[in-house]
TIDREN-578676 format. One record per residue (C-alpha): residue number from 1; x negated, y negated, z. Coordinates in steps of 0.02 Angstrom, whole numbers, plus 50000, padded with zeros to 5 digits. Layout:
<pt NUM, <X, Y, Z>> ...
END
This chain:
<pt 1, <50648, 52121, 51866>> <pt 2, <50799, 52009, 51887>> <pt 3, <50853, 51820, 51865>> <pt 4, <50707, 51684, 51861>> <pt 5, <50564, 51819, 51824>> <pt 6, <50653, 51948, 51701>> <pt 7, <50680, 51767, 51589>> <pt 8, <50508, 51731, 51610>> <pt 9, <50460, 51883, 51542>> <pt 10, <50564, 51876, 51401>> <pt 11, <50465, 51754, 51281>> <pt 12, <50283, 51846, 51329>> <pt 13, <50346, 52015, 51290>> <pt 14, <50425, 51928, 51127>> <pt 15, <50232, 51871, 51086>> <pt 16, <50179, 52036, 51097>> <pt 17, <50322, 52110, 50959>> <pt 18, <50275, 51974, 50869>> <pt 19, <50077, 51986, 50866>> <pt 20, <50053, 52076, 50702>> <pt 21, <50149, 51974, 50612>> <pt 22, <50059, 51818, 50666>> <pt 23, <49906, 51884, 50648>> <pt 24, <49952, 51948, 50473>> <pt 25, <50008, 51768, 50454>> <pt 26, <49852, 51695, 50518>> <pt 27, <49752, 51659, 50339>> <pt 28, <49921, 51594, 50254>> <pt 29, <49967, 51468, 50399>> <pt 30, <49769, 51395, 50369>> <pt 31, <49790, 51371, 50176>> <pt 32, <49965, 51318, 50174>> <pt 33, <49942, 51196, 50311>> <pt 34, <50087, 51248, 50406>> <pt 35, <50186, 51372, 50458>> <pt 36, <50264, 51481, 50333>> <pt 37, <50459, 51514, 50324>> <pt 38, <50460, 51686, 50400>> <pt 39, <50337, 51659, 50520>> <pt 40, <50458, 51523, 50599>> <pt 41, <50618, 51638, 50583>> <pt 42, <50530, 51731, 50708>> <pt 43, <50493, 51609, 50809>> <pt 44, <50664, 51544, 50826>> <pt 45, <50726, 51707, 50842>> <pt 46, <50608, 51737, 50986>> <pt 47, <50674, 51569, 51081>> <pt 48, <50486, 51499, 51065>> <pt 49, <50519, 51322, 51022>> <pt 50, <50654, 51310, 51172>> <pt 51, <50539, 51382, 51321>> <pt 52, <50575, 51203, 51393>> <pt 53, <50735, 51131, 51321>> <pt 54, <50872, 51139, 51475>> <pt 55, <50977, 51288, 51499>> <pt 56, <51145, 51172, 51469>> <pt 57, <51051, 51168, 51284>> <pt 58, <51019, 51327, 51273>> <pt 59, <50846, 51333, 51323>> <pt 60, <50757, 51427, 51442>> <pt 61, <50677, 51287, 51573>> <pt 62, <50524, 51394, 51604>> <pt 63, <50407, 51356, 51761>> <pt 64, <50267, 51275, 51676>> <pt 65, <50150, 51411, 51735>> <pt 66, <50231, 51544, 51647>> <pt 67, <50269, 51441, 51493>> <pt 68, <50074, 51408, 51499>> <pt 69, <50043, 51600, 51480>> <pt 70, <50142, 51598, 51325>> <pt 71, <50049, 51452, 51250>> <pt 72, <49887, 51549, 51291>> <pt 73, <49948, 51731, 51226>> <pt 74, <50012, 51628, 51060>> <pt 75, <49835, 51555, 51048>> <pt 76, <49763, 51735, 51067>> <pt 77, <49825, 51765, 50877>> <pt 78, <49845, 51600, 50795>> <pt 79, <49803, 51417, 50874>> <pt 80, <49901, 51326, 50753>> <pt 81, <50066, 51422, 50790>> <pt 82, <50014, 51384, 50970>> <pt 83, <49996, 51211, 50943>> <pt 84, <50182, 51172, 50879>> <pt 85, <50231, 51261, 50994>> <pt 86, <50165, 51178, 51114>> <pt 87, <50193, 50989, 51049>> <pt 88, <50394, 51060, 51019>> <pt 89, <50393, 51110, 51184>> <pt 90, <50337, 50948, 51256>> <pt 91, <50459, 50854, 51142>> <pt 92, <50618, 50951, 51213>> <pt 93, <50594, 50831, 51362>> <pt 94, <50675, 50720, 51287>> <pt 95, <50840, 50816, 51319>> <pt 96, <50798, 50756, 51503>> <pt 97, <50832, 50583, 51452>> <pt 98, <50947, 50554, 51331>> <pt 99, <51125, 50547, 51350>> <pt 100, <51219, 50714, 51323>> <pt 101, <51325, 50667, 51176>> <pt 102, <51144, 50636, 51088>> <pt 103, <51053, 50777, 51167>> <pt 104, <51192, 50892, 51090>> <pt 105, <51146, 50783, 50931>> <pt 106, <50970, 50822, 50928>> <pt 107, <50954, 50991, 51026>> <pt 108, <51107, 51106, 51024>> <pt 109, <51084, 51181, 50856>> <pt 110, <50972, 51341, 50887>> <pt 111, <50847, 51292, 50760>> <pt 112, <50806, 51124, 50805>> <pt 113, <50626, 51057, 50831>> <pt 114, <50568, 50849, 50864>> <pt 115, <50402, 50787, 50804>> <pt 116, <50327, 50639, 50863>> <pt 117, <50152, 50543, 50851>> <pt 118, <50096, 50367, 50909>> <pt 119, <50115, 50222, 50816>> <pt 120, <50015, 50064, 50870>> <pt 121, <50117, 49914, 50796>> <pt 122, <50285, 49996, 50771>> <pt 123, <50441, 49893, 50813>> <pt 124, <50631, 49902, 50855>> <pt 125, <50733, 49762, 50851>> <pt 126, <50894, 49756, 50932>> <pt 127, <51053, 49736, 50809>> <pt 128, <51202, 49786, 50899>> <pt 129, <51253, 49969, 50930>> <pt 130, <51051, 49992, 50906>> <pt 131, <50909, 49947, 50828>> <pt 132, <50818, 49909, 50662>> <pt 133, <50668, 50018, 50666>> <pt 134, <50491, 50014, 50578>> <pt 135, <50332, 50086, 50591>> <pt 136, <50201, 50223, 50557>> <pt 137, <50151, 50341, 50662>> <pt 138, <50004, 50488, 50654>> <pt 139, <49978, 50654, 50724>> <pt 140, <50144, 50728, 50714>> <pt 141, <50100, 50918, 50732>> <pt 142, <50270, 51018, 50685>> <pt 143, <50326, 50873, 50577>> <pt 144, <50356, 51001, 50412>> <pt 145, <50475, 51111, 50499>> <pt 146, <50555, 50984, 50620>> <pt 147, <50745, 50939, 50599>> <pt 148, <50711, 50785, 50701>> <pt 149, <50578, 50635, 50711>> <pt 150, <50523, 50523, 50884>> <pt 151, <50441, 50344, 50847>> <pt 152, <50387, 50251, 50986>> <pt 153, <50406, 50055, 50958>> <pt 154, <50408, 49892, 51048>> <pt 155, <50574, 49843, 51086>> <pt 156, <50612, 49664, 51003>> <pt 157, <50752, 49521, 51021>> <pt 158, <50806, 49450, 50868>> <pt 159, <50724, 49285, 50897>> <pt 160, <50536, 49401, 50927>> <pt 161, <50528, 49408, 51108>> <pt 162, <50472, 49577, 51172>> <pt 163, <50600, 49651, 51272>> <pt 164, <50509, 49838, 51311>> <pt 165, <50461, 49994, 51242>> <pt 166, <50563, 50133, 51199>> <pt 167, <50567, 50290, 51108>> <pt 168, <50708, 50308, 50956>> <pt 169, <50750, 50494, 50874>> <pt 170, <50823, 50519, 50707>> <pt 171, <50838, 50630, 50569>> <pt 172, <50663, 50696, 50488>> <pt 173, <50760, 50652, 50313>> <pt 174, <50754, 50471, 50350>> <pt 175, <50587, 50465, 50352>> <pt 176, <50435, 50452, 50230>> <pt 177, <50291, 50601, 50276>> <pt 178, <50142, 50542, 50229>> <pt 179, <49998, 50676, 50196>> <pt 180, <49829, 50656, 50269>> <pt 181, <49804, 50809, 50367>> <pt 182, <49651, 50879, 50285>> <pt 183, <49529, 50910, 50440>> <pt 184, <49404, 51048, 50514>> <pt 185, <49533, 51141, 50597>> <pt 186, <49690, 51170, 50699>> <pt 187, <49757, 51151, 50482>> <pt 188, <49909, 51260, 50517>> <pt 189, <49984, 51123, 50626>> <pt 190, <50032, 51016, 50482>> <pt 191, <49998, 50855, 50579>> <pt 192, <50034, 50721, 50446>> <pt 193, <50095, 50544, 50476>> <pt 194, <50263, 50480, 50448>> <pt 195, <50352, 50309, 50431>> <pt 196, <50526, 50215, 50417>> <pt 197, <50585, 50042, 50368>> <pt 198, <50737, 49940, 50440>> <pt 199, <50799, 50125, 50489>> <pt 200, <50949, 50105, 50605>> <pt 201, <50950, 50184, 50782>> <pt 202, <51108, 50215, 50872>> <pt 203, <51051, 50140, 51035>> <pt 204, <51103, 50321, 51122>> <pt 205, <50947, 50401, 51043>> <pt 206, <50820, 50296, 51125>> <pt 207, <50725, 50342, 51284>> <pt 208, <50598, 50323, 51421>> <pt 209, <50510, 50463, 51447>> <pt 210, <50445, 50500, 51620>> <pt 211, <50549, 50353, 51699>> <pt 212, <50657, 50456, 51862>> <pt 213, <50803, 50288, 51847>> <pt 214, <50821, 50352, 51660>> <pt 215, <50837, 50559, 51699>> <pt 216, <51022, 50625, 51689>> <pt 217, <50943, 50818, 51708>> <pt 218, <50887, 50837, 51883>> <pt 219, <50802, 51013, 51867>> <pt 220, <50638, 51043, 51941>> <pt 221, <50549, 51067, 51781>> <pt 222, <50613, 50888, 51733>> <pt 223, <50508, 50795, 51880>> <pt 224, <50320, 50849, 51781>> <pt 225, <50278, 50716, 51657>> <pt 226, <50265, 50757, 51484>> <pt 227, <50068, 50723, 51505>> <pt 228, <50050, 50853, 51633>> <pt 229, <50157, 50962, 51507>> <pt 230, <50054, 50912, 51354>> <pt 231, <49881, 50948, 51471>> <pt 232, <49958, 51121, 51527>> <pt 233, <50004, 51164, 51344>> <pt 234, <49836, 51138, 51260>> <pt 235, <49723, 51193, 51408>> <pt 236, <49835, 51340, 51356>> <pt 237, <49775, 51333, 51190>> <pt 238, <49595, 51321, 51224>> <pt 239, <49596, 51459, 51331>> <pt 240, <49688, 51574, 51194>> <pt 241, <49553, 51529, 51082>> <pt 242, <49412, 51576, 51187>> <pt 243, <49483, 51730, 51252>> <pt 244, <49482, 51794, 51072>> <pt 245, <49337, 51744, 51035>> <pt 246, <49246, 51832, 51187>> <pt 247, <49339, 51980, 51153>> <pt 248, <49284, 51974, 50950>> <pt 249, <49107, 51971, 51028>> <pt 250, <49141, 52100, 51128>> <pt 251, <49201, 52222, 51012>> <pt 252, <49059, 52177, 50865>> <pt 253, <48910, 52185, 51002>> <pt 254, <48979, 52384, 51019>> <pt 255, <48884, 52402, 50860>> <pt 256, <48781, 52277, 50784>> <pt 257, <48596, 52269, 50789>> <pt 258, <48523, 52129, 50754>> <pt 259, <48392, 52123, 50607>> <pt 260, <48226, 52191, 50684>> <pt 261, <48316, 52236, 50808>> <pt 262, <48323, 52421, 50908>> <pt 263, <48461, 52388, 51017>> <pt 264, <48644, 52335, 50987>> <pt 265, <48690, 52177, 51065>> <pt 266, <48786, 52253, 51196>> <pt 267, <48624, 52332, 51253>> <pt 268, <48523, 52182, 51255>> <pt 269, <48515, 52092, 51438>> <pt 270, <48529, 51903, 51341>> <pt 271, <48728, 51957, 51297>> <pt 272, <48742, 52018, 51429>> <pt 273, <48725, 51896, 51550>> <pt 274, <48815, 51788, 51407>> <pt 275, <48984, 51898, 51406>> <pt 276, <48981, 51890, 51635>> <pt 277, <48940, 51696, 51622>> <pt 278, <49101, 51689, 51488>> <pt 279, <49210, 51785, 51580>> <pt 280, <49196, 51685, 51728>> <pt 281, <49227, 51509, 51649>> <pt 282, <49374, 51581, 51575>> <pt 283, <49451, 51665, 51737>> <pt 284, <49402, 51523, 51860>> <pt 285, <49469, 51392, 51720>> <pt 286, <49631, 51490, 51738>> <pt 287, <49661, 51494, 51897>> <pt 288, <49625, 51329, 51929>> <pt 289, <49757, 51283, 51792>> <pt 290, <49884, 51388, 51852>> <pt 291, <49854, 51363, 52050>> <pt 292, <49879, 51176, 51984>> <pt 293, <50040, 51202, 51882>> <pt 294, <50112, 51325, 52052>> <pt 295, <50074, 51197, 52166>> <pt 296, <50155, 51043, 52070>> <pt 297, <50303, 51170, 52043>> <pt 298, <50319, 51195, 52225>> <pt 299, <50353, 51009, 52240>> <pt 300, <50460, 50986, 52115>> <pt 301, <50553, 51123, 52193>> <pt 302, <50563, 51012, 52353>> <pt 303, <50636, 50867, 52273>> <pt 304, <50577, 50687, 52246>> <pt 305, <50613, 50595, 52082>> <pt 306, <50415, 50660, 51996>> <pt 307, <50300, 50779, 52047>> <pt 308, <50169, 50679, 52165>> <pt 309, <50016, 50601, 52097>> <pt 310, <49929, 50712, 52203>> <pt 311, <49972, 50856, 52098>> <pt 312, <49963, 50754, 51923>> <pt 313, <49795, 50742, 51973>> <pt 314, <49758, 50923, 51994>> <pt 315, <49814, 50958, 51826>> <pt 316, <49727, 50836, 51730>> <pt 317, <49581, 50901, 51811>> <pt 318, <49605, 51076, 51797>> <pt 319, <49695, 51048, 51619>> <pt 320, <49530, 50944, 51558>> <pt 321, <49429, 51078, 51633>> <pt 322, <49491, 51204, 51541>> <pt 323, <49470, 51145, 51396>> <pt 324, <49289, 51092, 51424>> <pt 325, <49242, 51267, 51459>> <pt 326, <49332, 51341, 51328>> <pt 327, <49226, 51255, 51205>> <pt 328, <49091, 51337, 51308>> <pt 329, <49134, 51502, 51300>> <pt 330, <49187, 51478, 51123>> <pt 331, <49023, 51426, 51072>> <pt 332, <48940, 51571, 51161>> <pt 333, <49020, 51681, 51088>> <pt 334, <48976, 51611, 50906>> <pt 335, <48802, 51597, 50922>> <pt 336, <48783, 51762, 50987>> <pt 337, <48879, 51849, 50850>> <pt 338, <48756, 51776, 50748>> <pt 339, <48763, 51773, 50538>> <pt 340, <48941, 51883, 50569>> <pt 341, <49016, 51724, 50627>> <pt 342, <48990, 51599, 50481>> <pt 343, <49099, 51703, 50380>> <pt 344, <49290, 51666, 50339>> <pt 345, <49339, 51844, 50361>> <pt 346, <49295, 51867, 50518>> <pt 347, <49374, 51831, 50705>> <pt 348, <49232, 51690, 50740>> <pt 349, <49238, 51557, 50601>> <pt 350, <49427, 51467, 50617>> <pt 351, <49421, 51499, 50811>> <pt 352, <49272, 51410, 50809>> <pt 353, <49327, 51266, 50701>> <pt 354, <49499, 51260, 50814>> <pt 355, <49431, 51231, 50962>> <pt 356, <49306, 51095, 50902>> <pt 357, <49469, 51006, 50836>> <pt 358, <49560, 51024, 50975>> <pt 359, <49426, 50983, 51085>> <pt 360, <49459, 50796, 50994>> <pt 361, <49615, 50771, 51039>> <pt 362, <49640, 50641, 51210>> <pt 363, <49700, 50771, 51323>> <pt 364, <49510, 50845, 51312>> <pt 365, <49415, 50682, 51345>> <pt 366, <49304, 50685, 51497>> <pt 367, <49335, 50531, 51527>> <pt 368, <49495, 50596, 51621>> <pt 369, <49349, 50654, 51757>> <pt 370, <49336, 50463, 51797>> <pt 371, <49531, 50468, 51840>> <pt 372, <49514, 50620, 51964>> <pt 373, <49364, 50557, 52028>> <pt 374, <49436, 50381, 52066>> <pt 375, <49584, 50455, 52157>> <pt 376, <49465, 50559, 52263>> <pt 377, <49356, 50430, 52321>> <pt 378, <49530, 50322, 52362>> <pt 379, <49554, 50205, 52202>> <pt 380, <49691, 50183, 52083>> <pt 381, <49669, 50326, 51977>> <pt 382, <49721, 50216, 51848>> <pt 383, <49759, 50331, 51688>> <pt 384, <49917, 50314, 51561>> <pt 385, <49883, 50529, 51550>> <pt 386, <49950, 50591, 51714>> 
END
């Protein structure tokens, strides 16, 4: 392989050195609540948190479909590690946006990582060369090991009038973490909440995400919106988490038998038609992801300031999708692994409680259905998530 494909390679054959380690790691990143010190080494090492930074930054500007794979082989072993990796990635398209002197800022040094959450009610009002920024904001997966912070905020004149909304970046140092992020699972991501008061923005590290007047990198990869990146990452996720699980149900039906039981469960017809029905969710929810990520890539290939809402459509759909039946197969496999799977020390138990807190998070709602189905019947599709 050579160019574009032998650097696509790169970071999946980087997952697979780096599989025992995570998986050693897998217990420790659950009780600590994030990820631990050498763990992320490796990960840095391994280019992991730049799959999607620009190549002038020294990232790698993956097509989405092979970053995707990453995400998914990631999730395989741990689906906390997957996560930050995935919310980092989405982050880095901010380099897209900012001016270079403050990309440089925020990006060039090799272990840099930006955190952000929302944060209903945060403001930023304009003093000059920036702005005086407060707020709180939740959900920021990564936020431990991040060197930089993202707050979104209404944008306010000094006399109160609302002048837009922006993004502002700054140091993780200047702010306050706040610890809440005791939950069911997805623990390792270390998604606390963080806040500032009167911090001063230069105004060069503000941005608009996903606005084509406000790009200065025109690459391909730059025209998907970071909602189609976010969907992409954590349908990536999901899918990870299921495909271990079916496999950990796999290997134990080999040879349990079940109490009063004469068969093992790979001989009994009820599994079996449960590991085929699995299998299939999982490989048509793939392809349907990844025929959606292709396509969109093939237009943003072709030009045109974002990817048409044609293909944001397709992968909300097949993104929301693939989550759904993740959570499907993942509870298959569960409940037919029976009393083996309620215990900690087993492959069953924190998959299991991953995907069910995953499958809160807004990029699994089915309400996103109502989006696709609008645009297919000729609406507005109407949705802030494409």
């Amino acid at each position: 392989m050579t160019g574009a494909a032998e650097d696509e390679a790169g970071p999946l054959a980087a997952v697979q050195r780096i599989a025992p380690l995570l998986g050693g790691e897998a217990a420790r990143i659950e009780v600590a609540g994030a990820l631990p010190p050498e763990l992320l080494d490796t990960l840095h090492a391994a280019g992991l948190f730049r799959m999607l930074l620009p190549r002038t930054l020294g990232g790698m500007e993956l097509r989405p479909e092979a970053y995707a794979s990453v995400i998914e082989a990631v999730a395989e072993v741990d689906a906390s590690t997957a996560w930050c990796l995935g919310q980092a990635s989405g982050c880095t398209f901010a380099a897209a946006y900012l001016p270079p002197d403050a990309a440089h800022a925020v990006f060039a040094e090799p272990r840099s990582v930006l955190a952000w959450g929302p944060g209903p009610g945060a403001q930023a009002t304009v003093v000059p060369g920036g702005v005086r920024l407060t707020g709180h904001w939740h959900f920021a997966s990564g936020c431990r090991h991040a060197s930089w912070l993202g707050g979104h905020a209404a944008v306010m004149a000094e006399d109160g009038a609302k002048l837009g909304e922006r993004t502002f970046l700054f140091p993780r140092e200047a702010a306050e973490l706040v610890p809440v992020w005791q939950v069911i699972g997805l623990r390792g991501t270390g998604s606390e909440d963080f806040r500032v008061s009167g911090l001063f923005v230069p105004e060069a590290f503000g941005l608009l995400r996903d606005r084509p007047e406000e790009r200065r990198i025109e690459a391909p990869l730059y025209r998907f919106t970071t909602n189609a990146i976010y969907g992409a990452s954590f349908a990536a996720v999901a899918l990870g988490i299921a495909r271990a699980m079916l496999a950990a149900l796999v290997a134990l039906a080999a040879g349990k038998v079940p109490r009063a039981g004469a068969r093992t469960l790979r001989e009994t017809a009820s599994v079996q038609r449960e590991v085929g029905q699995a299998e299939a969710r999982l490989r048509a929810a793939r392809l349907l992801l990844h025929e959606a990520l292709g396509r969109a890539w093939a237009e943003a290939c072709a030009g045109g300031a974002l990817i048409p809402l044609d293909c944001r459509i397709a992968i909300r759909m097949a993104a929301t999708h693939a989550i759904s039946e993740a959570v499907r197969v993942a509870d298959a496999a569960y409940h037919a692994a029976g009393g083996d799977a309620v215990f900690a020390d087993n492959a069953f138990e924190r998959r299991f409680r991953d995907i069910h807190a995953l499958a809160q998070q807004v990029q699994a709602r089915e309400s996103h259905f109502e989006a696709v189905g609008r645009h297919l019947m000729g609406l507005p599709a109407d949705s802030p998530w494409l």
